[in-house]
C-alpha positions in Angstrom: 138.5 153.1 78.4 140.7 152.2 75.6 140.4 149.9 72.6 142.3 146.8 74.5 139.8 147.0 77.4 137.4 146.5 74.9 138.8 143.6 73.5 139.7 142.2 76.8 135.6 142.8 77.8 134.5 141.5 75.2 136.8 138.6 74.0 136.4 137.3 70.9 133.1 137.9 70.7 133.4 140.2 67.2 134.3 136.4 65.6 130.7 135.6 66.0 129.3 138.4 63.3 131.7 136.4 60.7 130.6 133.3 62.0 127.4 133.5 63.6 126.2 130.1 65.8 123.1 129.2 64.5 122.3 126.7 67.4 119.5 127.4 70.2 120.8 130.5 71.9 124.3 130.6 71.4 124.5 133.4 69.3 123.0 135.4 71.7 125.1 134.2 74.7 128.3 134.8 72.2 127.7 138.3 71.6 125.8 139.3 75.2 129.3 140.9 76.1 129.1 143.2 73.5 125.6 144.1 74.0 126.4 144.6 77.5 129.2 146.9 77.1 128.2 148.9 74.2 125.8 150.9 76.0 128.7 152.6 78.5 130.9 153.7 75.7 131.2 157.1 74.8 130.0 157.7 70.7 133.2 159.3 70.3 135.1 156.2 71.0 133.0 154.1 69.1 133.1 156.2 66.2 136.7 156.4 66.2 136.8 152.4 66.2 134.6 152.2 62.9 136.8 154.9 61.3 140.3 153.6 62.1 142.4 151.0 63.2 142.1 147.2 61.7 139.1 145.4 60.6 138.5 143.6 64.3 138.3 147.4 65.6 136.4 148.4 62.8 133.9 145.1 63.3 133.8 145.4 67.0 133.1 149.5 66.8 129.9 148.7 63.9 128.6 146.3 66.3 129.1 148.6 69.5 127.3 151.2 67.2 124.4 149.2 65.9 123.9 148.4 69.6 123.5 152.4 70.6 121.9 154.3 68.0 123.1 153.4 64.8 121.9 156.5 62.4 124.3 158.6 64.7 127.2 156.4 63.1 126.3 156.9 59.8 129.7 159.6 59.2 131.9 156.7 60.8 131.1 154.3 58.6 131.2 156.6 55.7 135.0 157.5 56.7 136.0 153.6 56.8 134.6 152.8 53.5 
């Protein structure tokens, strides 16, 4: 899987961390895709997301990794500071 897929399986979904809904269960419903799919991805990949590319990589990739393990991101997000 490549960055695009994720996108495309997740939508916009990484707009709701800037904006969070803070109706009944919305937020939840809004970022269920990336809860979803975060567990499937390979660290590597995620950790390649934080590091590099633009800040929706970079937001989607720290939300994938708080949704693993996050201490085992902790060099990623190191790197993109």
């Amino acid at each position: 899987m490549i960055v695009e897929d994720i996108f495309d399986r997740t939508g916009q979904a990484y707009l709701c961390m800037i904006h969070p809904a803070r109706k009944g269960n919305v937020y939840r419903q809004e970022i269920a895709p990336v809860l979803r799919l975060s567990a499937s991805l390979p660290d590597e990949l995620v950790s390649s997301m934080i590091a590099g590319g633009g800040w929706r990589e970079r937001l989607l990739g720290v939300c994938m990794g708080m949704a693993k393990r996050p201490v085992s991101f902790l060099e990623p997000m190191l790197r993109s500071l």
